[in-house]
Each structure stands twice: as C-alpha cells, then as structure tokens.
C-alpha positions as a printed NumPy array, in Angstrom:
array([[  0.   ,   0.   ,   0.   ],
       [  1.398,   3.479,  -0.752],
       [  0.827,   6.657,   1.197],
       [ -2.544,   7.918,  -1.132],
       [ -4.428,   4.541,  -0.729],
       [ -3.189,   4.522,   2.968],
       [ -4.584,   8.406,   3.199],
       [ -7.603,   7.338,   1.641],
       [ -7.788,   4.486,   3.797],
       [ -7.918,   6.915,   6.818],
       [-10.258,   8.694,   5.387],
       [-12.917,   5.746,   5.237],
       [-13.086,   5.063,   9.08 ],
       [-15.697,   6.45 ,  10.987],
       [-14.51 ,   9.463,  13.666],
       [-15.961,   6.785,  16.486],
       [-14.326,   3.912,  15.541],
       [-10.975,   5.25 ,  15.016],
       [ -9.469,   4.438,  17.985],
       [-10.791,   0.305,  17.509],
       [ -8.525,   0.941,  14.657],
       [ -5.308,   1.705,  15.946],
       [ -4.148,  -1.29 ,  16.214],
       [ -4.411,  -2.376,  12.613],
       [ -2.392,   1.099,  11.439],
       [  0.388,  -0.648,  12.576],
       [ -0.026,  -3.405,   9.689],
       [ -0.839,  -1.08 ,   7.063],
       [  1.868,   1.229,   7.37 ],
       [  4.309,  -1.961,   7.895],
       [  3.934,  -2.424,   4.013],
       [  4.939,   0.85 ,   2.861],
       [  8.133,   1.087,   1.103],
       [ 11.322,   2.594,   2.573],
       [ 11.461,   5.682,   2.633],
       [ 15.108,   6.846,   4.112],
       [ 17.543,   6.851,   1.563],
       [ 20.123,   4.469,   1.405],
       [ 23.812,   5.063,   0.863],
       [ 26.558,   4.391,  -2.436],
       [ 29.452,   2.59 ,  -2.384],
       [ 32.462,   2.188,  -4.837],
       [ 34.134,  -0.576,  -3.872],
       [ 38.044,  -1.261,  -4.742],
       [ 37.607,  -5.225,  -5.238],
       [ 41.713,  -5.737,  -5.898],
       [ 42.393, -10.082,  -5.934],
       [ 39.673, -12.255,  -6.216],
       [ 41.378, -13.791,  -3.315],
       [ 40.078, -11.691,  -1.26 ],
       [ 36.847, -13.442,  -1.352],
       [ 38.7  , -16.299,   0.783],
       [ 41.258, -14.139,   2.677],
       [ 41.038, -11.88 ,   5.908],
       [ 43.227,  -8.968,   5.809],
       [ 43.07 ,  -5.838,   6.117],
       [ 40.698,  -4.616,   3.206],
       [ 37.595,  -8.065,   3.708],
       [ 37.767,  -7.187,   7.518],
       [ 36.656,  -3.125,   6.518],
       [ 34.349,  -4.566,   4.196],
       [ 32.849,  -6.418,   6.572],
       [ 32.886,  -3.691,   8.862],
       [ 31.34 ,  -1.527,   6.537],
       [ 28.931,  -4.072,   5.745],
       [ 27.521,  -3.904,   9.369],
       [ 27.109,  -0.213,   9.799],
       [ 25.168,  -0.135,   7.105],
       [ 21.018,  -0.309,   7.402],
       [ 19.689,  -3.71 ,   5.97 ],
       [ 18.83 ,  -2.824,   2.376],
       [ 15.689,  -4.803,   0.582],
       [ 18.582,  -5.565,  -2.419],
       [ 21.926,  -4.599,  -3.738],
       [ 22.167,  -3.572,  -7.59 ],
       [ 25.892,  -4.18 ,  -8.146],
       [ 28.15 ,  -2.432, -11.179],
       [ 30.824,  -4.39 , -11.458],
       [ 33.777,  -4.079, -13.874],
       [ 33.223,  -7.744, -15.029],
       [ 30.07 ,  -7.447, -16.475],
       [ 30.695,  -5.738, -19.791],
       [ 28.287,  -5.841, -23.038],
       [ 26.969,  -4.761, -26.049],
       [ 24.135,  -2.657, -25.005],
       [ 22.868,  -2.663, -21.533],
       [ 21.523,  -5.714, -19.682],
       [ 20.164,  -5.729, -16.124],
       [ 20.196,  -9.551, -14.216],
       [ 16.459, -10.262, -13.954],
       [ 16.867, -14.502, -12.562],
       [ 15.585, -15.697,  -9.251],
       [ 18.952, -17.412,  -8.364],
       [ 22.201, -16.115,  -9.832],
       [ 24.964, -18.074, -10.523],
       [ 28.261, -17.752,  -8.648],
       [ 30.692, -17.123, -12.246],
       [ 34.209, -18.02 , -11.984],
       [ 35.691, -15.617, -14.327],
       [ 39.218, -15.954, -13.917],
       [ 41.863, -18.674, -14.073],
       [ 45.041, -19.71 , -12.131],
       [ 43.471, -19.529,  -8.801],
       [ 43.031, -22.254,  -6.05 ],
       [ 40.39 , -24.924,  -6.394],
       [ 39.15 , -23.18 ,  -3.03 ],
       [ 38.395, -20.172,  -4.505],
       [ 37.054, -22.088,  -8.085],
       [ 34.696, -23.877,  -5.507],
       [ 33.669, -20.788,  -3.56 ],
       [ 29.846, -20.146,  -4.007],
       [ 27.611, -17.048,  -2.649],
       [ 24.336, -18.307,  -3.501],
       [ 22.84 , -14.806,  -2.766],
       [ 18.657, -14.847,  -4.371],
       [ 17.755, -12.309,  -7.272],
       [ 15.675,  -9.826,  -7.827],
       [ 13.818, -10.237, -11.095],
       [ 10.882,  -7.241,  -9.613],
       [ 13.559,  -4.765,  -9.082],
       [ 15.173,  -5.718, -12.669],
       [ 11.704,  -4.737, -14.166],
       [ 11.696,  -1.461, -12.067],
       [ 15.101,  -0.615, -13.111],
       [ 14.642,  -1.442, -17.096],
       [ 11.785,   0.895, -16.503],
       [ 13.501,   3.573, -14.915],
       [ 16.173,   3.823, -17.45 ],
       [ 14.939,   5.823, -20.672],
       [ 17.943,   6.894, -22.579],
       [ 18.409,   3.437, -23.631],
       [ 17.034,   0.522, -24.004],
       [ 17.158,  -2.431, -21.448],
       [ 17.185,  -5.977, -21.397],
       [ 16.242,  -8.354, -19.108],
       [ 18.809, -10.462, -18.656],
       [ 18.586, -14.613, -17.56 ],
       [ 22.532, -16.252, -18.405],
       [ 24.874, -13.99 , -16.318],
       [ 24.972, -14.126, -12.788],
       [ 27.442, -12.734,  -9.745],
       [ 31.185, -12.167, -11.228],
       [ 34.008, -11.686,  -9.085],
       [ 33.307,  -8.017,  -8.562],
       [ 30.514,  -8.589,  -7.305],
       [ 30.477, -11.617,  -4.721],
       [ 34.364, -11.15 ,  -3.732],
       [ 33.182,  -8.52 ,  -1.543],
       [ 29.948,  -9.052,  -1.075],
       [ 30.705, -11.955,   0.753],
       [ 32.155,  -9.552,   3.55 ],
       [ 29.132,  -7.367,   3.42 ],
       [ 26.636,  -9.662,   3.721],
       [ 27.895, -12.603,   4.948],
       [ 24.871, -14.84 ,   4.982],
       [ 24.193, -13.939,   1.53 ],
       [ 20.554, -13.241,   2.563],
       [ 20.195,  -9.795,   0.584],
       [ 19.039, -10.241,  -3.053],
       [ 21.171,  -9.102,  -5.951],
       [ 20.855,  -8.298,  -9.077],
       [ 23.252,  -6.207, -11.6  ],
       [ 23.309,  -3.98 , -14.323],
       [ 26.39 ,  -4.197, -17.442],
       [ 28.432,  -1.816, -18.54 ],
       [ 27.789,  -0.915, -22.149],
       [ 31.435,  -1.068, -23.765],
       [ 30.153,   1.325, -26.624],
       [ 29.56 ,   4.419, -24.584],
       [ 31.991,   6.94 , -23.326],
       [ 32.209,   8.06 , -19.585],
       [ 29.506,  10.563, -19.735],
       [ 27.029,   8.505, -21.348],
       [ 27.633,   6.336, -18.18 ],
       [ 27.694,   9.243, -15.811],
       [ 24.226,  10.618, -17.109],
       [ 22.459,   6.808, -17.068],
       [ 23.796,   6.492, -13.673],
       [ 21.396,   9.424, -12.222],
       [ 18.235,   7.456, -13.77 ],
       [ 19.36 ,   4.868, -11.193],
       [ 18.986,   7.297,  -8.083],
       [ 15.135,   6.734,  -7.188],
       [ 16.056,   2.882,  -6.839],
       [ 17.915,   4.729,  -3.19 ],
       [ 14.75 ,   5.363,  -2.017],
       [ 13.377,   1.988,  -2.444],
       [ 15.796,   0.504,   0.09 ],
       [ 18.351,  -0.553,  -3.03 ],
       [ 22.284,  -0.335,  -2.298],
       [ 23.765,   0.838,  -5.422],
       [ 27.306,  -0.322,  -5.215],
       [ 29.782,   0.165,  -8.065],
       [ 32.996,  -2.388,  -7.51 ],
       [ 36.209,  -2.184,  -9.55 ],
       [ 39.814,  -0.48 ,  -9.153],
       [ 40.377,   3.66 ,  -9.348],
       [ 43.909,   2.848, -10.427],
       [ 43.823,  -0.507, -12.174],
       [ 46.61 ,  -1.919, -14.31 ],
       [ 47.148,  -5.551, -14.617],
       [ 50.587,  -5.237, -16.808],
       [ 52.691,  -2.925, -14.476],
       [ 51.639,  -4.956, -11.365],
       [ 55.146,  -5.074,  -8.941],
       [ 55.355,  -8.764,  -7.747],
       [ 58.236,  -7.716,  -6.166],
       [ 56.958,  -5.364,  -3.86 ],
       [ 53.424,  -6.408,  -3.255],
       [ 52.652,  -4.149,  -0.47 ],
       [ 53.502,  -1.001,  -1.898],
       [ 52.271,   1.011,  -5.311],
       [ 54.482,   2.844,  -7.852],
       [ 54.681,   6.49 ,  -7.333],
       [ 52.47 ,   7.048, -10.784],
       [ 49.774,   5.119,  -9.38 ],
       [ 49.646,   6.884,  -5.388],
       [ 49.369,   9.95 ,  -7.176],
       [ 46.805,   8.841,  -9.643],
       [ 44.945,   7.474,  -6.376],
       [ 45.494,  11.246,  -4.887],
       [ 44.39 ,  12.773,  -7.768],
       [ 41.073,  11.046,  -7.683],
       [ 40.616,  11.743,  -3.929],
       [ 41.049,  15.206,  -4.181],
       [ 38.286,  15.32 ,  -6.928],
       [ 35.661,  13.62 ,  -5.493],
       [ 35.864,  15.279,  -2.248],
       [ 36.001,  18.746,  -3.701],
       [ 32.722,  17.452,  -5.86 ],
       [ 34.112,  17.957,  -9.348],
       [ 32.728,  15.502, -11.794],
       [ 33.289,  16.829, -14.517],
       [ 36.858,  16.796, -14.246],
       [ 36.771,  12.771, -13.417],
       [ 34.231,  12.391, -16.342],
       [ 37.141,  13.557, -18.531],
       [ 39.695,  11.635, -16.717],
       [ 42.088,  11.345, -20.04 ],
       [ 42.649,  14.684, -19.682],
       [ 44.066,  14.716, -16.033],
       [ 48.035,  13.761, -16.931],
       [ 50.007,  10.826, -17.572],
       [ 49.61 ,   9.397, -14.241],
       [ 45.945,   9.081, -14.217],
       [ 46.536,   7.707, -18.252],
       [ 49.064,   4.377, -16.661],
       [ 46.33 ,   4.155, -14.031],
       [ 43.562,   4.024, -16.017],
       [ 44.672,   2.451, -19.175],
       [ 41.138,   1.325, -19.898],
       [ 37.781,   2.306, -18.645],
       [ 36.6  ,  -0.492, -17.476],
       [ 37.669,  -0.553, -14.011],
       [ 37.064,   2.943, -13.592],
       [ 33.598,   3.346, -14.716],
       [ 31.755,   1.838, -11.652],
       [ 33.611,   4.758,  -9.426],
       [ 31.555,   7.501, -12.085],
       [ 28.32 ,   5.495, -11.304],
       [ 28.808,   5.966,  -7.648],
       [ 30.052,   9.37 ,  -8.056],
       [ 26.481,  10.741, -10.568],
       [ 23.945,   9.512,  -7.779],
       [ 26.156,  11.853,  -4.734],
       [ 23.334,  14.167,  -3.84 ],
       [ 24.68 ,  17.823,  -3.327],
       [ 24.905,  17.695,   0.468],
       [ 25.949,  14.01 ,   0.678],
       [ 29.442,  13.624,   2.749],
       [ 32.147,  11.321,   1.286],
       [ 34.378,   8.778,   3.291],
       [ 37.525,   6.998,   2.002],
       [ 38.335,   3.655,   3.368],
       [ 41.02 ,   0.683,   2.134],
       [ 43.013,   4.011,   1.225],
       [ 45.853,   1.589,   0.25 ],
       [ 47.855,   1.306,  -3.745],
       [ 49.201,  -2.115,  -3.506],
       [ 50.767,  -4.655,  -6.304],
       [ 52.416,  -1.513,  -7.097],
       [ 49.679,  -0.651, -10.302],
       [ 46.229,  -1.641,  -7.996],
       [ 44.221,   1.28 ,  -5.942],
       [ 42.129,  -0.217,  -3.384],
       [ 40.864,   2.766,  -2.404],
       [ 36.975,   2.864,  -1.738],
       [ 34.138,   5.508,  -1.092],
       [ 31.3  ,   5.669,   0.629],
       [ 28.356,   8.183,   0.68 ],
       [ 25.584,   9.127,   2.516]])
C-alpha cells in the first residue's frame, strides 16, 4: 500500500471507531516502502582472493557491511560485467561465475548463492529511458561482485541483481544513465559500483606487493582530491588529467563503476575513504562511501 491509498484508507473510518482501529495502522503502514535513503558505495575489489582471505581490506568490508542499514537488495556495477548494449540480471537465483583462471580450487569452488531480484530488474529497465534495457537470464554474480559481497553480507541473505556496462559508450554517457538509477535509493536498493580507481594488470610489482608505484599513489590522490572537492566533470574527462591518471587508467573499465557511484552523490551528501591503500604496485584499493 502506498501513502494515497493509505490516506484514503484513513479517510474511510468512521470518527468513532478510530481508535478500535489503531491497532491495525500498525499493519498497514508496515507495508509501505522505505522511505530513508540508502547510501553508495564504490568498492576497490583488488584479488579475487580476497573473497577467501582476511586482511586488512575483507575485515573493513565487513565492517562496513555492518554499519550499514539492511537494504531490501543490492544492484551491483561491477567491472566484469561488460556488453553490447545494456543488460540488467532479472533470474531468481544467480549463478556464482568463476571468471578468472590460475586460482586455487578453493576459490574455483567458492559459491555465494545470494537470491535475485527479477521485480527490481523490471523497475530498473523501466527507470532507465535513454536506452534501451534488457532483461537479462545467463549472467549471474562475477568476481566483482560476490568477492566482496561476501564480507558485506555474509549470509548472503540480501538479493542481488546487476546492471552491465555498455562497452560502446563513453564516460559521460555512463555518468548521465547512472542518475536514472537514483530513485532505486529510495526503495531501500544499495547501489554499489565495484572495480579499481587505479587498475593496471601489466605494471603490477610482484616484487613489492605491499607497496604502489609512485604514478599510481598519485593517480589514487588525484582522484581523492576530486571527489571530495565534488568535481565531476573533471573525473568524467579523466584522459585529460596527466600521464599518471593515463598508466592508471589504461582502460575504462575498471574505472567506470567509481563515475556510477560518483552521478547519484546528492549535493549535500558527505564522502568517506576507506582501504586508502595502492598495492601490487599498479592496484588502488581505495573505496568511497556516501551518505
């Protein structure tokens, strides 16, 4: 029931008998949708290890995972899921999708058998009118999106359901579907966009795992300093932003769930950095949360 039929609702019961009726306003407004708006994320996923490993960056997940209210589902942008065209996951139970190789049979074996959420799919194809949507049935949960998930919800007992990244479109195109997602907030949906700010697989430092080349900490500064002063448009046109930015972001994939989270910050939202931490030498896993 929404707030008119409940209004009307009111309306229909005798001045007498409104008190006998107290008790059952209880029920009624129990099925009203939520209301408070729920937070963003951008999430720096690194290693699909980490969906087996505690360190430092799955115990803040988790961490973050508990502060956060319950929400009704998760709609996940993950840097795995990238297509011709745009596809939201509309199944009842997604698949857990190994898409890697060279990893441990644990981790090949690892499942998060987290439900969908073909309703909200629906909602969100119809939300979206600046292109068209399809329901998609053969995808599933990649690694950028169960790997921390897992730490968020640890009982995988929040549905999930995500939305691709059209590999045809340019970083505004992203950045202006993105605010068609923002109602979905006020329906008790965490938006979470999960990939690496600084992200670049061939200059990785086996060497010196624990520490990131000085290109890519000030690449990961760089980006800091423009999200908290609020300027967009300036990380919309990332290419433009020096060579440093260029090695960390050598292609977009990575990079465009951070410009999903970034279009649905309201004006007075705050911003909080956590895993603030370039490892591997050419991996950020630097992540932002607003609310």
């Amino acid at each position: 029931m929404d707030r008119k039929d409940f209004i009307k609702t009111l309306a229909l019961i005798p001045i007498g008998g409104l008190a006998m009726q107290l008790n059952s306003l209880k029920s009624i407004t129990d099925t009203f949708e939520r209301t408070s708006r729920m937070p963003v994320l951008f999430l720096g996923h690194g290693s699909p290890m980490n969906a087996i490993e505690q360190n430092e960056y799955t115990r803040k997940f988790n961490e973050i995972g508990k502060s956060l209210p319950k929400p009704k589902a998760v709609l996940m942008v993950s840097a795995h899921w990238e297509t011709n065209g745009t596809f939201v996951t509309a199944m009842q139970k997604p698949q857990t999708i190994h898409d890697f190789g060279g990893f441990p049979k644990a981790l090949n074996e690892f499942q998060y058998p987290a439900p969908g959420s073909p309703e909200l799919a629906i909602q969100t194809k119809e939300l979206i009118h600046s292109t068209e949507v399809g329901l998609d049935h053969g995808w599933g949960l990649d690694h950028g999106a169960w790997s921390v998930l897992c730490h968020l919800f640890p009982n995988a007992d929040v549905p999930v359901f995500q939305l691709s990244l059209n590999y045809k479109k340019d970083t505004q195109w992203h950045y202006e579907l993105a605010k068609e997602l923002s109602t979905l907030r006020d329906k008790g949906v965490l938006i979470i966009g999960s990939g690496n700010m600084v992200h670049n697989l061939r200059l990785i430092n086996w060497q010196n795992p624990t520490q990131g080349h000085d290109w890519a900490i000030e690449a990961n500064e760089t980006f800091k300093n423009l999200i908290a002063a609020n300027d967009h448009q300036r990380l919309v046109n990332y290419q433009s932003l020096g060579k440093a930015v260029q090695l960390a972001v050598p292609s977009p994939d990575h990079y465009l769930p951070l410009i999903y989270t970034m279009s649905l910050k309201g004006e007075k939202e705050s911003v909080e950095f956590f895993n603030d931490k370039t490892d591997m030498g050419s991996i950020a896993m630097t992540s932002v949360l607003i609310h």
